[in-house]
Z-matrix of the N, CA and C atoms (Angstrom, degrees):
N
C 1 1.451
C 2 1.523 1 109.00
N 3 1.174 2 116.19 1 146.07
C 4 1.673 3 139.91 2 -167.11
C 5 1.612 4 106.06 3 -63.23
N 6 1.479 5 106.77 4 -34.48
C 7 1.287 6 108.61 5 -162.60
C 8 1.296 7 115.31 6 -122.58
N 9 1.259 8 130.75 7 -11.94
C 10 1.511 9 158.49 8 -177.53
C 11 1.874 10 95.09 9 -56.98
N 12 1.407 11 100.36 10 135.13
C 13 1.483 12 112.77 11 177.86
C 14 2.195 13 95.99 12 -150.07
N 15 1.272 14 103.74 13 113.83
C 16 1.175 15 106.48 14 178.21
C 17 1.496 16 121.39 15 -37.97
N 18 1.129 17 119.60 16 148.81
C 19 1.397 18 110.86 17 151.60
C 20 1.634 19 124.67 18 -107.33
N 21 1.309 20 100.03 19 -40.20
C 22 1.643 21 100.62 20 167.98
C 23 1.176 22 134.50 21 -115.45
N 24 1.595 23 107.28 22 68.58
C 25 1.519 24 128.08 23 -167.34
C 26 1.608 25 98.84 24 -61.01
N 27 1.578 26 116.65 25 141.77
C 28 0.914 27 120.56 26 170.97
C 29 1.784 28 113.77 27 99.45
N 30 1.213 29 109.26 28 -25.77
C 31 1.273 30 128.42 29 -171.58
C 32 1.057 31 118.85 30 -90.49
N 33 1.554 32 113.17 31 -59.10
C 34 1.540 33 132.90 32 -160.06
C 35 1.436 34 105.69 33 -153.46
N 36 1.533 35 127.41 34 147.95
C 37 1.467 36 124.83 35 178.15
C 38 1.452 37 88.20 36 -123.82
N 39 1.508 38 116.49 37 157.72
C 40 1.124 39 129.64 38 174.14
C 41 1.752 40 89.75 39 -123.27
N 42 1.532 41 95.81 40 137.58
C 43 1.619 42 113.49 41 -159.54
C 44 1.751 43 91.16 42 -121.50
N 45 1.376 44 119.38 43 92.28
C 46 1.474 45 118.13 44 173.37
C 47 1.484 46 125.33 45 -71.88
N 48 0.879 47 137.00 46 135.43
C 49 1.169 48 153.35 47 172.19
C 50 1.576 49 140.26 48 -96.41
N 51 1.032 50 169.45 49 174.23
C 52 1.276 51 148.93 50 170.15
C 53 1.778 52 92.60 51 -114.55
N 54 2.038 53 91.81 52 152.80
C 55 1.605 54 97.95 53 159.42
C 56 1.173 55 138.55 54 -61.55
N 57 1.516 56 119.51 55 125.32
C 58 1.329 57 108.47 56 -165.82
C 59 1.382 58 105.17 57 -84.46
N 60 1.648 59 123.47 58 -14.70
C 61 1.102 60 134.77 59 179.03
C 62 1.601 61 117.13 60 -144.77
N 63 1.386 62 121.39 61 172.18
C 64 1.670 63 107.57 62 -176.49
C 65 1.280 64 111.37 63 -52.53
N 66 1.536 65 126.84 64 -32.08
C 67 1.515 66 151.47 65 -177.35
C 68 1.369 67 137.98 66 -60.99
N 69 1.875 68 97.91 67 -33.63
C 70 1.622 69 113.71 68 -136.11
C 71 1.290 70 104.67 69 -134.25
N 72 1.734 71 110.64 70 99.46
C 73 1.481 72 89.54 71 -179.34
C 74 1.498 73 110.27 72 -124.99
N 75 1.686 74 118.75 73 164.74
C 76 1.298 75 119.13 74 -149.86
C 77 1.237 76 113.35 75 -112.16
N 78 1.956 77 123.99 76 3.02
C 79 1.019 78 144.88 77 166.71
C 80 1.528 79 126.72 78 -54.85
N 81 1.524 80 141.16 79 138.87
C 82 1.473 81 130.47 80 -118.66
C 83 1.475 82 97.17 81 178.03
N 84 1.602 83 116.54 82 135.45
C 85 1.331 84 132.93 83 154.76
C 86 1.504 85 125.57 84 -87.94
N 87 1.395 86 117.07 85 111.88
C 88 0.842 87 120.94 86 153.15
C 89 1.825 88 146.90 87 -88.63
N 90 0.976 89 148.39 88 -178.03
C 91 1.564 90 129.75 89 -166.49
C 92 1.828 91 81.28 90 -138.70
N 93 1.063 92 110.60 91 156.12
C 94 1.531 93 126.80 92 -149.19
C 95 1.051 94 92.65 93 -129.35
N 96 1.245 95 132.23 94 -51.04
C 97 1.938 96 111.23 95 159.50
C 98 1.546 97 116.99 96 -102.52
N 99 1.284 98 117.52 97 -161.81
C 100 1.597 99 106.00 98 169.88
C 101 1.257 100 117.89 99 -97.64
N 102 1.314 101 116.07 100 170.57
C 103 1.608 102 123.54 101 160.71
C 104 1.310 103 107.63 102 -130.27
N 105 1.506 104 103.93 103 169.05
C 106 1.525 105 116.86 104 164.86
C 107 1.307 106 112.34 105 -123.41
N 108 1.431 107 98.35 106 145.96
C 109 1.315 108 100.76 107 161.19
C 110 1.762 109 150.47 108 9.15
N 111 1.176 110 134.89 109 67.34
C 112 1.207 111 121.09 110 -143.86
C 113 1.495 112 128.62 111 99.31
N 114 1.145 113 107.01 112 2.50
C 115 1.545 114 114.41 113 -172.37
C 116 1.451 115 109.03 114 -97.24
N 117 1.364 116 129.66 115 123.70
C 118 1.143 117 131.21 116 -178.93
C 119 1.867 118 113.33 117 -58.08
N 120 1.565 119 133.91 118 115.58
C 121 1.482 120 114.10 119 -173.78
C 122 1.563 121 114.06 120 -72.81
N 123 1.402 122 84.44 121 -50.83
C 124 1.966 123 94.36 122 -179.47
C 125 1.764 124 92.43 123 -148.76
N 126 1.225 125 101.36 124 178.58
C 127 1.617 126 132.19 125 -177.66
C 128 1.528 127 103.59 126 -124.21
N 129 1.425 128 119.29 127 108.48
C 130 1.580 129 119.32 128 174.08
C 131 1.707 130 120.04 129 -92.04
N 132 0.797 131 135.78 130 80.48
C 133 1.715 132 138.00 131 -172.39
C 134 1.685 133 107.46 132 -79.59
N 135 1.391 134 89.35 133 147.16
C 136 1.374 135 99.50 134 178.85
C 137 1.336 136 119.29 135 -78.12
N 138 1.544 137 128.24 136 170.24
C 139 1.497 138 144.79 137 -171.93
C 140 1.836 139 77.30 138 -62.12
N 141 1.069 140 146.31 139 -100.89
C 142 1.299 141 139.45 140 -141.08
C 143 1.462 142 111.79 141 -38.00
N 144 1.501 143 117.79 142 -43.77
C 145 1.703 144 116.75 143 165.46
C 146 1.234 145 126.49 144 -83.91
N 147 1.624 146 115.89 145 26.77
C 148 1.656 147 103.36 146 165.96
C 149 1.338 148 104.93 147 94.92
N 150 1.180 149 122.64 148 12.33
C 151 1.433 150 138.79 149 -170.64
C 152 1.530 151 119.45 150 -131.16
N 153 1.213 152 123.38 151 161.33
C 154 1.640 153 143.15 152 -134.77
C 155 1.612 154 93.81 153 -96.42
N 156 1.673 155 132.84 154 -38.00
C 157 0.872 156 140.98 155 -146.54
C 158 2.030 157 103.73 156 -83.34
N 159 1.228 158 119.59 157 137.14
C 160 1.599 159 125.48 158 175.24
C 161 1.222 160 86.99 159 -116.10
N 162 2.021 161 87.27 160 171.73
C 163 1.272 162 99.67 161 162.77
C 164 1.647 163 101.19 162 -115.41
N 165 1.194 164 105.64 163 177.70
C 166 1.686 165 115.09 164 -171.66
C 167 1.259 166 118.35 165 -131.25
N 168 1.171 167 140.96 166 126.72
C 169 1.709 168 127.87 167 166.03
C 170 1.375 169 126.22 168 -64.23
N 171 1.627 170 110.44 169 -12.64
C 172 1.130 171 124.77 170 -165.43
C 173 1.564 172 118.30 171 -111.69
N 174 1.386 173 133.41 172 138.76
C 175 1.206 174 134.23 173 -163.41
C 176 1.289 175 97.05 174 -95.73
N 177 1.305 176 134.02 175 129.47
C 178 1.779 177 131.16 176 -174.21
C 179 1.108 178 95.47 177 -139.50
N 180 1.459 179 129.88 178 161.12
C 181 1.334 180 134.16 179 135.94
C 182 1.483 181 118.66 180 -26.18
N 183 0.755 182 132.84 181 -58.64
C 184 1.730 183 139.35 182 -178.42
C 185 1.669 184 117.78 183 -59.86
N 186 1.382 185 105.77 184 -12.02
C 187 1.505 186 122.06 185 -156.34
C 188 1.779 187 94.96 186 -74.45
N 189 1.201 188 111.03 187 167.80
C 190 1.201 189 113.26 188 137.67
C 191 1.499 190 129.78 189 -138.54
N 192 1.334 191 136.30 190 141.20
C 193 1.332 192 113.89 191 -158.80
C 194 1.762 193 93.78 192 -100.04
N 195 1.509 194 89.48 193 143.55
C 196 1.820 195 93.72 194 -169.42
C 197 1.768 196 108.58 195 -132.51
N 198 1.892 197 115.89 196 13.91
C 199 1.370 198 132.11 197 162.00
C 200 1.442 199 102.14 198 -147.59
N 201 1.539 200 96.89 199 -169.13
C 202 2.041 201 99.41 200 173.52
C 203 1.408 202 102.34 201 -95.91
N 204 1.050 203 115.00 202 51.31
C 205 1.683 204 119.89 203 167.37
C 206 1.572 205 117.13 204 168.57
N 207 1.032 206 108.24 205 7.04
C 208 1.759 207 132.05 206 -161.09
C 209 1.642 208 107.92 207 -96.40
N 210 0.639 209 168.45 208 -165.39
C 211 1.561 210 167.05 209 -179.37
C 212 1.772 211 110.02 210 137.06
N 213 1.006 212 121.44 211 148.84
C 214 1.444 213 144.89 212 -138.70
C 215 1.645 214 113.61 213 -151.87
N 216 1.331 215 118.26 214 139.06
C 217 1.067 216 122.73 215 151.21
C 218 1.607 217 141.47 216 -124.85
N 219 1.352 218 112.23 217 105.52
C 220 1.492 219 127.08 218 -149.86
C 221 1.746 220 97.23 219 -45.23
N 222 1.343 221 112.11 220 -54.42
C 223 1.800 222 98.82 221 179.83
C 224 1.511 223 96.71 222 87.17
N 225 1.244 224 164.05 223 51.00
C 226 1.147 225 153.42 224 -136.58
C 227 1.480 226 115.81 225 156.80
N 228 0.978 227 113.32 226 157.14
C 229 1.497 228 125.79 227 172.41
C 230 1.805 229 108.30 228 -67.88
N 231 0.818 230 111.54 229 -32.95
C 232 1.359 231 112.12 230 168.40
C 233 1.406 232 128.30 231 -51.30
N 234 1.914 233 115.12 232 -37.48
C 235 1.268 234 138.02 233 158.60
C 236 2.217 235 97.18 234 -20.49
N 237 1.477 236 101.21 235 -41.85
C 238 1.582 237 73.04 236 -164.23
C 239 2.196 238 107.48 237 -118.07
N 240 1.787 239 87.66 238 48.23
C 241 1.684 240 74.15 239 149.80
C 242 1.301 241 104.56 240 -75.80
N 243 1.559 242 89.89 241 174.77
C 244 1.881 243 104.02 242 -171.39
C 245 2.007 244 87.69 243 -101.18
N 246 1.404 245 80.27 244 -174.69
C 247 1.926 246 94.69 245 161.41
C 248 1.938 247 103.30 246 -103.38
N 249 1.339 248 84.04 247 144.51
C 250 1.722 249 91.43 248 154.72
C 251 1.685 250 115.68 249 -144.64
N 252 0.818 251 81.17 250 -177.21
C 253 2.088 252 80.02 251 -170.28
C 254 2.000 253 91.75 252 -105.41
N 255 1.264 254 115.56 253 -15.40
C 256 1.271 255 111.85 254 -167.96
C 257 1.951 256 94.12 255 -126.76
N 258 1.591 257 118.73 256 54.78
C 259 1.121 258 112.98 257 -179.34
C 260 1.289 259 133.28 258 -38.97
N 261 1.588 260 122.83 259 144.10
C 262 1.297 261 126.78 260 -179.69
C 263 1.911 262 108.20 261 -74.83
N 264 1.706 263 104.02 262 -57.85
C 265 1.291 264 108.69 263 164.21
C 266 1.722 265 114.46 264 -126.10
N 267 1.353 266 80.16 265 -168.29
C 268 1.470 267 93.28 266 -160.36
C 269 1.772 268 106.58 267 -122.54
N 270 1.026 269 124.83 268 148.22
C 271 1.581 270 136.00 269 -157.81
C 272 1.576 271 99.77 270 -113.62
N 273 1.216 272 131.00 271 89.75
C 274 1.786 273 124.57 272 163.05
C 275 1.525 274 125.76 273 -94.41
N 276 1.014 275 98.30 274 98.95
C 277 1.491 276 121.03 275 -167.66
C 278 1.525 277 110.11 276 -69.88
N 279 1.325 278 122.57 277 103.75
C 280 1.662 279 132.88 278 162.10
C 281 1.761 280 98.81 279 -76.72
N 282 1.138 281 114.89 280 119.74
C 283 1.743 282 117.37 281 -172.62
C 284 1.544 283 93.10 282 -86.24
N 285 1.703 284 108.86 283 148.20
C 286 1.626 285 111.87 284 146.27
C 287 1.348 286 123.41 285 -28.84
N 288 1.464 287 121.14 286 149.11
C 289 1.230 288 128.60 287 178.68
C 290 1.491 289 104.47 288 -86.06
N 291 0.953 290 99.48 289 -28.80
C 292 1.781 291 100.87 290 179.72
C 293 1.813 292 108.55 291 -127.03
N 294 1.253 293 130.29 292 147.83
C 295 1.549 294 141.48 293 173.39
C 296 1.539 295 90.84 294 -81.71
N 297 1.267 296 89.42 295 -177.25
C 298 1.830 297 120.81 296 -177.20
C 299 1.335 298 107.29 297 77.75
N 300 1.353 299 106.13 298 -136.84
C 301 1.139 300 129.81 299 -148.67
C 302 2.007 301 106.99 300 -108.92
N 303 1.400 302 103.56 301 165.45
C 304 1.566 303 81.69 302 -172.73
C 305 1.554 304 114.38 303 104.87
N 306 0.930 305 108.05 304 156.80
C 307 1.852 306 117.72 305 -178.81
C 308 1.565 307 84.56 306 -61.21
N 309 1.704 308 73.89 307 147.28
C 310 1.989 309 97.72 308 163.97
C 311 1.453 310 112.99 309 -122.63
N 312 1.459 311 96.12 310 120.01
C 313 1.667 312 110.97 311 -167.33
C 314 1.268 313 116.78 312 -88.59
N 315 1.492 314 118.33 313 27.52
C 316 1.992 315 126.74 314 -162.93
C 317 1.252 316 84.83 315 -75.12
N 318 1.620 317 99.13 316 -153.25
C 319 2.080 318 113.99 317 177.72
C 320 2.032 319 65.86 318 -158.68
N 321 1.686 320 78.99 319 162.58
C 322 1.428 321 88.43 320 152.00
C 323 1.950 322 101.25 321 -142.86
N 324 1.008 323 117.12 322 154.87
C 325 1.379 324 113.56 323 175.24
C 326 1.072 325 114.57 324 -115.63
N 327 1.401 326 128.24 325 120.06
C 328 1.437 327 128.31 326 -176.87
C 329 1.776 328 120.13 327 -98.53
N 330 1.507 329 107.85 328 105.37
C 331 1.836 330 113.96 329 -147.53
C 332 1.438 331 90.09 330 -124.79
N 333 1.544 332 93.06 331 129.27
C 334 1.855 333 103.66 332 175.49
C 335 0.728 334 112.46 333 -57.30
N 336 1.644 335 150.83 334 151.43
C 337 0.866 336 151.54 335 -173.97
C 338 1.859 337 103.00 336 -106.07
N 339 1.209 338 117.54 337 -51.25
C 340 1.098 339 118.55 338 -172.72
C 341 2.286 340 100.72 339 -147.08
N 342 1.296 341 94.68 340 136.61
C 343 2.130 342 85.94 341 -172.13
C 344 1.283 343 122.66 342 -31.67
N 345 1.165 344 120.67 343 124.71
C 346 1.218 345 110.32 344 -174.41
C 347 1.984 346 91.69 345 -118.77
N 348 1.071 347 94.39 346 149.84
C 349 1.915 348 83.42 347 -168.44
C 350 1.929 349 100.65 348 -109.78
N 351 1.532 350 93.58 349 169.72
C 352 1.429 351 118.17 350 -168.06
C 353 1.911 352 105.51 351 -30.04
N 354 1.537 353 127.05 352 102.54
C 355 1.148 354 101.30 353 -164.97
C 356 1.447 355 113.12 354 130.31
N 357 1.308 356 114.48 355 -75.71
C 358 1.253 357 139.71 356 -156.32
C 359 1.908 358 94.79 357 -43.12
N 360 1.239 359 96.72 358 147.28
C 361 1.545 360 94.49 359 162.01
C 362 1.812 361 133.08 360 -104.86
N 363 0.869 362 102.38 361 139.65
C 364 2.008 363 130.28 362 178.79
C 365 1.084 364 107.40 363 -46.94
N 366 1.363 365 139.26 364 101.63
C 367 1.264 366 138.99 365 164.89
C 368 1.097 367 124.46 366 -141.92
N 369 1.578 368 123.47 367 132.98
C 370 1.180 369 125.73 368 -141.17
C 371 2.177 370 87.66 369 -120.57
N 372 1.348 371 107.27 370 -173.00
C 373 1.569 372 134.40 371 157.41
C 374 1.025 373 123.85 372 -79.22
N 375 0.936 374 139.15 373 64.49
C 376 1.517 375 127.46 374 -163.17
C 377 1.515 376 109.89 375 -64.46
N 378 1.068 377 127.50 376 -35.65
C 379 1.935 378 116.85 377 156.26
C 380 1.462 379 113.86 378 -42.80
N 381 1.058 380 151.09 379 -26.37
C 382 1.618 381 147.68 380 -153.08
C 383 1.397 382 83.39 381 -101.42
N 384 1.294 383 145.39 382 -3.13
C 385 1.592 384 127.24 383 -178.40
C 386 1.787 385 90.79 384 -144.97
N 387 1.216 386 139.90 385 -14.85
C 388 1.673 387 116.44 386 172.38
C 389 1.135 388 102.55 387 -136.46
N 390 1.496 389 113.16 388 121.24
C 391 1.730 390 115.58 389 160.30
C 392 1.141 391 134.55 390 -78.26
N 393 1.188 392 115.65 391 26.46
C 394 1.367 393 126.71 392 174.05
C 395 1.377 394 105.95 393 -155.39
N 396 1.322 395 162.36 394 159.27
C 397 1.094 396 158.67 395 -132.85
C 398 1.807 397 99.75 396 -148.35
N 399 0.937 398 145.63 397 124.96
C 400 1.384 399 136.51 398 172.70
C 401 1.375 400 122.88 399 -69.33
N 402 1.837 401 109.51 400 -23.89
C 403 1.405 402 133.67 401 -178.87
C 404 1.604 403 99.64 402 -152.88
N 405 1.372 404 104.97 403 99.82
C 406 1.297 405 95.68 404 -179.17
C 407 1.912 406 108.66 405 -84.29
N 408 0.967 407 117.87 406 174.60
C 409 1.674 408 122.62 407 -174.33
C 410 1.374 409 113.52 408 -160.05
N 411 1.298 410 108.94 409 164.31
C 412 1.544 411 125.41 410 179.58
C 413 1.395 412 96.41 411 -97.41
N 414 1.577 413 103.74 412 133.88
C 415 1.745 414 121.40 413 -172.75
C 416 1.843 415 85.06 414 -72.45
N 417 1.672 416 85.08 415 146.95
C 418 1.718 417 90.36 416 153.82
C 419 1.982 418 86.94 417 -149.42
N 420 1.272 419 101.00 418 71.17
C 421 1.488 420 92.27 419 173.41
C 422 1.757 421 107.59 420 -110.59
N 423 1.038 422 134.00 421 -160.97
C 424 1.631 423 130.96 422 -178.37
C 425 1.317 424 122.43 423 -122.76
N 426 1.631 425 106.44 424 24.24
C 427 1.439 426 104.83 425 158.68
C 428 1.317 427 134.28 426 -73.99
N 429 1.269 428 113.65 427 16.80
C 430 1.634 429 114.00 428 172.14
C 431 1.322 430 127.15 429 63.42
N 432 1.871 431 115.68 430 132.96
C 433 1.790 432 90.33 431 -154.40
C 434 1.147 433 138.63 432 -80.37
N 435 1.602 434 117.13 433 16.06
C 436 1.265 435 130.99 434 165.54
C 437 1.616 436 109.43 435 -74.14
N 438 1.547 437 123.95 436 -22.71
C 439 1.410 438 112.72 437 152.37
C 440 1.626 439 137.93 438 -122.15
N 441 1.380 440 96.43 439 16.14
C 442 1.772 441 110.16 440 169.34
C 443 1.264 442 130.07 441 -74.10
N 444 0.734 443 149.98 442 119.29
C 445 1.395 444 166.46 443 -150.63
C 446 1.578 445 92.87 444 -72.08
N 447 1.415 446 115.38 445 -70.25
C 448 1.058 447 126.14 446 -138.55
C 449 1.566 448 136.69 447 102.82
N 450 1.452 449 105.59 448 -88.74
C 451 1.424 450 136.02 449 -171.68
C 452 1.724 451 94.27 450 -101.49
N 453 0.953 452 92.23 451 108.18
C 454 2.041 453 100.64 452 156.63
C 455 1.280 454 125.66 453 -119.95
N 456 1.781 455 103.58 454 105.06
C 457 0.888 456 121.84 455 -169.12
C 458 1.784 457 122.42 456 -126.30
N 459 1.823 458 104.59 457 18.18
C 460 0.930 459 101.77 458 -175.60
C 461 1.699 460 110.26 459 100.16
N 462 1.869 461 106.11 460 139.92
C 463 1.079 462 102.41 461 -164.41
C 464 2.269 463 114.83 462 -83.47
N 465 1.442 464 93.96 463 25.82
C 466 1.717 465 105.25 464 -173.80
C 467 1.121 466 79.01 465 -81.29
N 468 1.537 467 150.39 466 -33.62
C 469 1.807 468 140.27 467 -131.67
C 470 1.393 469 92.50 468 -126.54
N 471 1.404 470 119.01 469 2.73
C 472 1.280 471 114.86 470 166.10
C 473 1.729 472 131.03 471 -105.91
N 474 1.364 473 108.63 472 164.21
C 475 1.274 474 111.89 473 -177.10
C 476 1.839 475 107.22 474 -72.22
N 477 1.257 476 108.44 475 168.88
C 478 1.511 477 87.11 476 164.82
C 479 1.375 478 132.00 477 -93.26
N 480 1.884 479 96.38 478 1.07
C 481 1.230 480 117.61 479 167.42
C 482 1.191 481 136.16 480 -63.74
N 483 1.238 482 89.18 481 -45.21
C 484 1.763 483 117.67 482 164.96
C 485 1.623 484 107.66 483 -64.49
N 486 1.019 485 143.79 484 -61.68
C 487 1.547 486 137.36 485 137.77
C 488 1.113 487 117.89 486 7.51
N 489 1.072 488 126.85 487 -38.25
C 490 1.475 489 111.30 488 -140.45
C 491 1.815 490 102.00 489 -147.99
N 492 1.124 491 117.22 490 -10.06
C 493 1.367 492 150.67 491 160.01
C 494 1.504 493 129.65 492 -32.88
N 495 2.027 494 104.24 493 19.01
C 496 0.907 495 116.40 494 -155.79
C 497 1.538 496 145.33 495 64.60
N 498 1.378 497 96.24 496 26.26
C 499 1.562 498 103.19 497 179.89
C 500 1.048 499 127.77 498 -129.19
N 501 1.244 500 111.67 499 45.78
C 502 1.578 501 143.88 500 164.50
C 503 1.944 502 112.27 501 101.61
N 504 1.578 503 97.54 502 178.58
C 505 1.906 504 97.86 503 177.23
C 506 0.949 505 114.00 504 -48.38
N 507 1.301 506 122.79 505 106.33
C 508 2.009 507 123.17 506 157.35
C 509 1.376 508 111.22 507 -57.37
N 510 1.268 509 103.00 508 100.28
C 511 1.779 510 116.87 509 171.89
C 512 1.607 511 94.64 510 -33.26
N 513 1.619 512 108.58 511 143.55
C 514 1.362 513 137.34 512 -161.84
C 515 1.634 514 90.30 513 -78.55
N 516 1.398 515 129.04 514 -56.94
C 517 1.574 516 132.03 515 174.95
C 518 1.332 517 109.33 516 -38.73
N 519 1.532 518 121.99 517 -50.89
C 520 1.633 519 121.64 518 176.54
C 521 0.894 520 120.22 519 -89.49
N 522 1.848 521 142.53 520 -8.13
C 523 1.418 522 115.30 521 129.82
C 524 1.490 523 144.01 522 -58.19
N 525 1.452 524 104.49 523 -10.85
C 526 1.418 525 123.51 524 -172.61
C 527 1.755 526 94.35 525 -86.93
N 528 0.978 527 113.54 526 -39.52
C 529 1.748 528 117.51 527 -166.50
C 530 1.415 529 105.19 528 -78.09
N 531 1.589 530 110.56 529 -38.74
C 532 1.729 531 113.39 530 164.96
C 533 1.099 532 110.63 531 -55.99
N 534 1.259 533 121.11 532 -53.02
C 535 2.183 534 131.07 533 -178.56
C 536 1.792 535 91.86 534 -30.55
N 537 0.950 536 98.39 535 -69.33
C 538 1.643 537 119.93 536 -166.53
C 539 1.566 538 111.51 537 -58.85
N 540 1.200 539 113.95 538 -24.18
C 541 1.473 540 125.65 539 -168.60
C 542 1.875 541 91.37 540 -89.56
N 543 1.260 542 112.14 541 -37.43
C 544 1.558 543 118.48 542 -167.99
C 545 1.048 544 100.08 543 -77.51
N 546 1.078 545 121.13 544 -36.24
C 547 1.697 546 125.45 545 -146.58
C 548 1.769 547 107.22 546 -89.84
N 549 1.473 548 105.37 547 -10.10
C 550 1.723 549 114.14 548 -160.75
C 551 1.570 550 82.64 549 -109.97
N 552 1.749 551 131.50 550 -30.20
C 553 1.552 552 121.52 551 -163.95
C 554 1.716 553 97.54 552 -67.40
């Protein structure tokens, strides 16, 4: 990209791709050395702590939601892990101290879930952090169809089984929004 200036050189490469469709793009994080298991990759902080991360009013593809009305924009090379149904890492969300408007002072910690080696690419759940999807899509990731989703559309269209199904921390906002989702069926 024309305009792209890293942020975490040395860390992570972002591997661009072209659209394969108006929709569909094939661009990807990779990690530049390895990790194991459990290993913290980076720490993302918000614009109020000296950090890259906003908040947004607006729900985008790029977003991530980090309360039950809160949404964020990473600002970062990180912006382009993909989703997988069989995540590489996992996203732990410290929320703003305060909602609205204004810098967002969360962290997020980005923790392997299982080794991913020199290379390998970053992929997170994207249900465990937005209950609603801004663009929902059909998975084409390589967890195999005993664990593909398919349809990602956000963790409202999910079970809480499926949640929780080993594919990393279910943000505290989207177990609370499931509670509520169960509790009204």
């Amino acid at each position: 990209m024309k305009d792209y200036v890293p942020t975490h050189q040395g860390l992570v490469t972002v591997n661009f791709g072209e659209p394969t469709t108006s929709s569909s793009y094939t661009s990807s994080l990779s990690l530049d050395g390895g990790a194991r298991a459990g290993d913290v990759i980076a720490v993302l902080r918000g614009a109020g702590r000296d950090g890259l991360i906003t908040r947004t009013m607006d729900v985008r593809y790029t977003s991530v939601q980090t309360g039950e009305s809160d949404h964020i924009e990473l600002n970062s090379d990180f912006v382009y892990m993909n989703h997988a149904c069989d995540p590489s890492v996992e996203l732990i969300i410290t929320p703003a101290t305060a909602g609205g408007a204004g810098d967002w002072d969360g962290e997020i910690v980005v923790k392997a879930r299982r080794e991913i080696e020199k290379g390998g690419d970053l992929t997170f759940f994207y249900p465990v952090t937005e209950w609603e999807m801004a663009q929902p899509f059909e998975c084409a990731c390589a967890a195999g169809k005993s664990r593909c989703l398919r349809t990602i559309s956000g963790a409202k269209h999910l079970t809480l089984q499926q949640l929780q199904d080993n594919r990393g921390t279910v943000s505290p906002h989207i177990l609370e929004l499931k509670r509520r989702q169960q509790a009204q069926a």
